[in-house]
N, C-alpha and C positions, 0 to 999 in steps of 0.2 A: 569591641564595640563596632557594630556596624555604619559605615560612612551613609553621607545622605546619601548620596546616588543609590545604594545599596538598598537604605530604607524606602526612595521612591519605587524601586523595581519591584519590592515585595508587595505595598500598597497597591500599584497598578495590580500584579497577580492578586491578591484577596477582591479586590475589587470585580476583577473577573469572575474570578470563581463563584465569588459572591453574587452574579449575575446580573450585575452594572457594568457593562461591556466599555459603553459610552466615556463613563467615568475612567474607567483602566484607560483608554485610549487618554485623554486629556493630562491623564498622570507619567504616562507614558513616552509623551511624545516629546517631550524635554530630553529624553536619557537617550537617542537615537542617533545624537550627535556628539555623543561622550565618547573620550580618547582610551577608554579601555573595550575594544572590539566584543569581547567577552558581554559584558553591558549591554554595549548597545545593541546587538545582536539578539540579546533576550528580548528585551524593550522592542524588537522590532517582532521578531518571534508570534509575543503575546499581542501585539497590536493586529499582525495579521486572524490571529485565532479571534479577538474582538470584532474585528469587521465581518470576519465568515459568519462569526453567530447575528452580525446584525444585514444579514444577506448583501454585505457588500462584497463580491467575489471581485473583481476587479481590485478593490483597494485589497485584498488580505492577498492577492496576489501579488502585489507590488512588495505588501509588507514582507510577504516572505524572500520575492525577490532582492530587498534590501537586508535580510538577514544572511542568505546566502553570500550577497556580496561582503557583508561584514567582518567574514572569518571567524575565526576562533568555532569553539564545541556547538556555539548554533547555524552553522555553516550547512552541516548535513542536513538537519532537521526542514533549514530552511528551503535545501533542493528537495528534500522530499517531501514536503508541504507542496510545494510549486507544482511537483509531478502531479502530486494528489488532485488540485486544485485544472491544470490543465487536460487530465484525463475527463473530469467528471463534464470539462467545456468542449469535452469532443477533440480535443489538439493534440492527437497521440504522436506524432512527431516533436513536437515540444515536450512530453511526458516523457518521451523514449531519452530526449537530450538530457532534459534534467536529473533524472533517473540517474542515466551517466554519469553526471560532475558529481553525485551525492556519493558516490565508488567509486570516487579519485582517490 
């Protein structure tokens, strides 16, 4: 059986998918501060993928920057989300860096 924290991260993601960004973010943002890195790293993950669908590029930047910092498996995704996100602002130095830490 799945723990709540587990059940709120799935929530959040249907919610997304589902195409209530907004929503995922509010369910979300509880789980971002939880002691399994693994977690909160998704939760921060999907928050950033929410904000870029609601053209907040600065916040889904942050998000993924706090995913990277998070550790665990969304570590990579989260520097390579950041690259993504800083190439497309023009900040090929900062793309070239993050790029980097993602092939550490």
């Amino acid at each position: 059986m799945a723990d709540e924290a587990t059940l709120r991260l799935e929530e959040g993601r249907r919610l997304l998918d589902g195409g209530d960004p907004e929503a995922a973010v509010r369910i979300l943002a509880s789980l971002t501060g939880h002691p399994d890195a693994e977690l909160a790293g998704e939760a921060w993950l999907l928050i950033g993928t929410a904000r870029y669908r609601t053209d907040d590029e600065p916040g889904a930047l942050t998000a993924w920057q706090a995913a990277a910092s998070a550790g665990g498996r969304s570590a990579w995704l989260g520097w390579r989300s950041m690259a993504e996100q800083q190439v497309r602002d023009g900040d090929v130095e900062a793309a070239i860096a993050s790029y980097r830490e993602a092939d550490l």
